[in-house]
N, C-alpha and C positions, 0 to 999 in steps of 0.2 A: 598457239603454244606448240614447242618441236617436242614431240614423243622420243624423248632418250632415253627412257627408264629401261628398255632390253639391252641395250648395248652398256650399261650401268653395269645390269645386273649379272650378265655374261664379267666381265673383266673385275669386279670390285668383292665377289665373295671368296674372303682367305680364310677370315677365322668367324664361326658360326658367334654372334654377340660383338664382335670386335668391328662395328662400325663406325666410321668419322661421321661427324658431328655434320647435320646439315639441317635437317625439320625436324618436329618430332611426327612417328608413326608408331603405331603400334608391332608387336611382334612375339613369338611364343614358340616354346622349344619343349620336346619331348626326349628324352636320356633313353637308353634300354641299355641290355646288361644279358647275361646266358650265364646260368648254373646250375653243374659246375659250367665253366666256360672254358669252351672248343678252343683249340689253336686256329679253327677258320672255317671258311667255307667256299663251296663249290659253286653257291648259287644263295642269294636271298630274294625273298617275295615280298612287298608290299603292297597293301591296299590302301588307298584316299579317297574317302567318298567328300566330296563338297555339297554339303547340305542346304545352304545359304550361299549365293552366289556375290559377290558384292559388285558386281556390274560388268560389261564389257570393257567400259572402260574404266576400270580398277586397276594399277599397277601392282599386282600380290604374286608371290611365287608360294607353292605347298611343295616341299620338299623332303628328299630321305638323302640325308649324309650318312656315309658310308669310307671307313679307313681300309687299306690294305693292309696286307701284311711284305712287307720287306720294301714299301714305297708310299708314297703319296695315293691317299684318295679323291674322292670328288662327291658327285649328286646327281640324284636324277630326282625329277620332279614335274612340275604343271606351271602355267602361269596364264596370267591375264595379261596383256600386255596394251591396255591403254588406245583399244578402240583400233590395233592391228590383230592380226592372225593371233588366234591364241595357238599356244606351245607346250609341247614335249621337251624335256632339255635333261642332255647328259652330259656332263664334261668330267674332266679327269684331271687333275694338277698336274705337270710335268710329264705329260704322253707329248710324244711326236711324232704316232703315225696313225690314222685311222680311219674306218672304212664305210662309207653312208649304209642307213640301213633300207626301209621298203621305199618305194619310189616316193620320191619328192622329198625323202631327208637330205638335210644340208647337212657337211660337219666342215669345221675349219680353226684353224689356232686361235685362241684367246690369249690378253696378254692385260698390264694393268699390276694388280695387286696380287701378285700372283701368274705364273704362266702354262699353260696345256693345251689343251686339247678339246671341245666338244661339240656335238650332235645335237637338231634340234631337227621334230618332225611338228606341222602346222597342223591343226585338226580342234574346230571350235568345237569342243565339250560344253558341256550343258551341268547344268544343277541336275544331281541326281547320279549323273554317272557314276558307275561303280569303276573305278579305276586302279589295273594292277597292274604294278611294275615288276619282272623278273629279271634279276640282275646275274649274270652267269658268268663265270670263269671257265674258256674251254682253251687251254693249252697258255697261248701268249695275252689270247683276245678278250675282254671283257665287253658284254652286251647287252643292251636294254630291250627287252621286248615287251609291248603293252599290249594289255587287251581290257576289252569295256563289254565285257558282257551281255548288257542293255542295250546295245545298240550293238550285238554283233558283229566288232570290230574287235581286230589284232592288227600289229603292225612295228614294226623294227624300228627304234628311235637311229641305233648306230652300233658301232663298235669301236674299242679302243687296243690297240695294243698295249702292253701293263708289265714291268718286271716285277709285280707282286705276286705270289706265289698263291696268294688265298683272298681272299673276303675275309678282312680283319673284323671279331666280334667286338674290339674295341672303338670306338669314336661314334657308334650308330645313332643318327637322330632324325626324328624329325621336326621341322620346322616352320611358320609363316613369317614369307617375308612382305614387309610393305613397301616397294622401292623406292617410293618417293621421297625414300628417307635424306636422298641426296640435293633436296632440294628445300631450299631455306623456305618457301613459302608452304612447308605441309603443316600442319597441325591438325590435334589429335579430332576436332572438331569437322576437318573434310576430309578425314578419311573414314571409305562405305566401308558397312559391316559384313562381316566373313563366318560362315562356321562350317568347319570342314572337323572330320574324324579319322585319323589314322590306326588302322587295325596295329596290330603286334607285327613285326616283323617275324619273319621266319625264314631260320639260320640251314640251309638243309632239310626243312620241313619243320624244326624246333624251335616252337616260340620263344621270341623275348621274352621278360619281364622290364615293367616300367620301375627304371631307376630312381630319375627324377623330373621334375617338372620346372617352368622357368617361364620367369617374362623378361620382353627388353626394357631397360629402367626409361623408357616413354611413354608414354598412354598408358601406363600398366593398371591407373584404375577402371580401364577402359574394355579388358582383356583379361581371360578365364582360360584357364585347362583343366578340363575334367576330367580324371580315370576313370575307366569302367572296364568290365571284363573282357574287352574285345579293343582295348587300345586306350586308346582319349581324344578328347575331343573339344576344339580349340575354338574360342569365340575372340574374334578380335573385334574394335572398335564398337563395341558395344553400347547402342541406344543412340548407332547413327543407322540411318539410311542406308539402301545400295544409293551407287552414284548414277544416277540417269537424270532424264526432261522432267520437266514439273511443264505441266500441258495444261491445253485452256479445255475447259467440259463445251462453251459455246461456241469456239470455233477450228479446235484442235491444231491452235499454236504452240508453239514454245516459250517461256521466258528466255532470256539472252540480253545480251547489254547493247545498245546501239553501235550498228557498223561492227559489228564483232570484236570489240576490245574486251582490254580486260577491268576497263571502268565507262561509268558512263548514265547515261539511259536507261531505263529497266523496260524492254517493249517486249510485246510478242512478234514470234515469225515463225517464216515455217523452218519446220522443223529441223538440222540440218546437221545434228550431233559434233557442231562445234562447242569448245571449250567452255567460250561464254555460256552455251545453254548444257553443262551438264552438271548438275547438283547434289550435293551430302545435303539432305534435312537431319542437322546434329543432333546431339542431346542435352546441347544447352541453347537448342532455339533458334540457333541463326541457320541460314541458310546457305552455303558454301559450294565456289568453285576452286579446281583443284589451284588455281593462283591464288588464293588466300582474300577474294573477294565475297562481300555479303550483299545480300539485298536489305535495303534500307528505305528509310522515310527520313527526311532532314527538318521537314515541315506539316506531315499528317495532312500531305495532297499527293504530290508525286514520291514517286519512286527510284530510286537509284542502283545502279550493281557500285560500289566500293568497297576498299582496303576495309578488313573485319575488323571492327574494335568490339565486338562484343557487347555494346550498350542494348539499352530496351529499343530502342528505335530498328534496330537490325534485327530483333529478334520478334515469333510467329510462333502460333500456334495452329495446329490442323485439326480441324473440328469433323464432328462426324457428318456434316454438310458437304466436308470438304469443300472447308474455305481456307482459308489461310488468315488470321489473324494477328495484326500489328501489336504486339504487348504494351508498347506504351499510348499508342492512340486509340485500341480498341475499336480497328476499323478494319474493313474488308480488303485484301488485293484486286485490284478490278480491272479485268484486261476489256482494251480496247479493239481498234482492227492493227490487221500486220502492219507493223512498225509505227505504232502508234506507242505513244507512252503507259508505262501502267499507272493508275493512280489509286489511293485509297476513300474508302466510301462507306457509308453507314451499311452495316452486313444488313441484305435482305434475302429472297430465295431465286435471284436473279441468277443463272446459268453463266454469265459471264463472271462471276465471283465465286464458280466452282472450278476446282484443280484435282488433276490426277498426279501426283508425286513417285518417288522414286517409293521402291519396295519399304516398307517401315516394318521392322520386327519389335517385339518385345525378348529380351532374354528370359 
């Protein structure tokens, strides 16, 4: 599968909820507000800590939208980008001219739904990181400077030139996006779970207040935002998995579909963080890659990767053996050797019938 969700996600965000219609994913939006409220500002701070990771290869942005005053805004924020470099990204709506920031930022024109400007610096972050964005207006230039405390790192996303006069306290949000959105095979079932917490914004040093709260009308019974005194904090896809391997305990293979399709076979190999082998364990049981494929039983012997319908036959349970259990045959997953077929089998305490899965939360 070709990874285009960053060049998606660059060119296709105009209006924060005003998405065209492609899969469903989840998503969730944070409002703020200043009172009384400033004509603007000099500079804003934000913090995103990502608590929950939902995998390397997750296509998710965590984002701070930010309006001008007397022009078009833009966003800075984090992303996953699907098993490439994860990203720093700032861009501006209608800037044309602008300057990289510490060594190894790119910036260059977007275009699309929308046309500017932005900056993007590579640097795979980790679950945990405390991550602060300051946003600065000094003269023409507008700039991103991050730092991660935790790992004693700072470092310049980029800079934009801007006929805005201020950091508008109006339009400020934050947001998760799921980019997959653009693609017809997502549903709410293969996309991994996220919980990340954005602090308050601070206008000048002056916190926000939270306005209001929002989900996108997909997965939304999937998907939480919680206020608390220090921000809120956003759970998306809720009572799936991160998306990774589901691994053999006796030989440390991978599931994947024969010959790397996206149907087929259901075999182990090694491991090789192709598409076939990277998997949502949902919360309704099946077992999903990001093409919209399940692992199945058609006969309560072998095993198959196919199109998800959803049936008992496609759907599992993980036991604390860590097996994995067929719900309508009530039989074990049972890996064979590399590229051999999986098939199902009476559960017993055989090590080839135990699996390591992607991260499983509870909310």
């Amino acid at each position: 599968m070709n990874n285009t969700y960053l060049l998606l996600v660059v060119v296709a965000l105009c209006v924060v909820g005003a998405w065209s219609k492609g899969g469903d994913t989840p998503g969730s939006y944070t409002n703020y507000q200043w009172s009384p409220e400033p004509s603007g500002f000099s500079n804003v701070h934000y913090q995103i800590n990502i608590q929950n990771d939902p995998g390397f290869y997750a296509n998710t942005y965590w984002s701070n939208q930010f309006g001008m005053v007397g022009t078009d805004g833009g966003y800075t924020g984090v992303q996953s980008n699907g098993g490439q470099p994860r990203t720093f990204l700032f861009s501006l709506w209608n800037a044309k001219v602008d300057k990289p920031g510490s060594p190894g930022s790119k910036c260059q024109p977007f275009g699309g739904e929308g046309v500017g400007m932005h900056c993007q610096y590579f640097y795979d972050w980790t679950q945990g990181d405390e991550i602060h964005f300051d946003l600065t207006l000094e003269d023409t230039w507008l700039s991103v400077n991050v730092s991660i405390p935790n790992k004693n790192l700072a470092f310049t996303i980029g800079s934009i030139q801007t006929n805005g006069t201020a950091i508008s306290p109006d339009g400020m949000v934050n947001w998760v996006e799921y980019f997959e959105w653009s693609s017809d095979t997502s549903e709410c079932y293969n996309q991994p779970y996220s919980q990340a917490t954005f602090f308050l914004p601070l206008g000048d040093g002056v916190p926000a207040t939270v306005s209001d709260v929002s989900l996108s009308n997909t997965c939304d019974n999937e998907t939480v935002v919680k206020q608390n005194i220090n921000g809120s904090t956003h759970y998306d896809a809720i009572g799936n998995s991160a998306r990774g391997q589901i691994q053999s305990v006796v030989n440390n293979l991978c599931i994947g579909s024969s010959a790397s399709t996206a149907t087929g076979p259901a075999v182990t190999a090694t491991c090789k963080n192709t598409w076939d082998q990277l998997w949502v364990v949902s919360n309704i049981n099946v077992i999903a890659t990001i093409d919209n494929t399940c692992l199945e039983s058609t006969n309560g012997q072998s095993v198959q990767v196919s199109t998800c319908t959803l049936t008992h036959n496609q759907q599992w349970t993980y036991n604390a053996n860590r097996q994995l259990v067929n719900t309508k045959y009530q039989t074990c997953l049972t890996a064979g050797s590399s590229g051999k077929g999986l098939t199902l089998s009476s559960c017993t305490s055989a090590t080839s019938q135990q699996w390591t899965i992607p991260t499983l939360l509870t909310y």
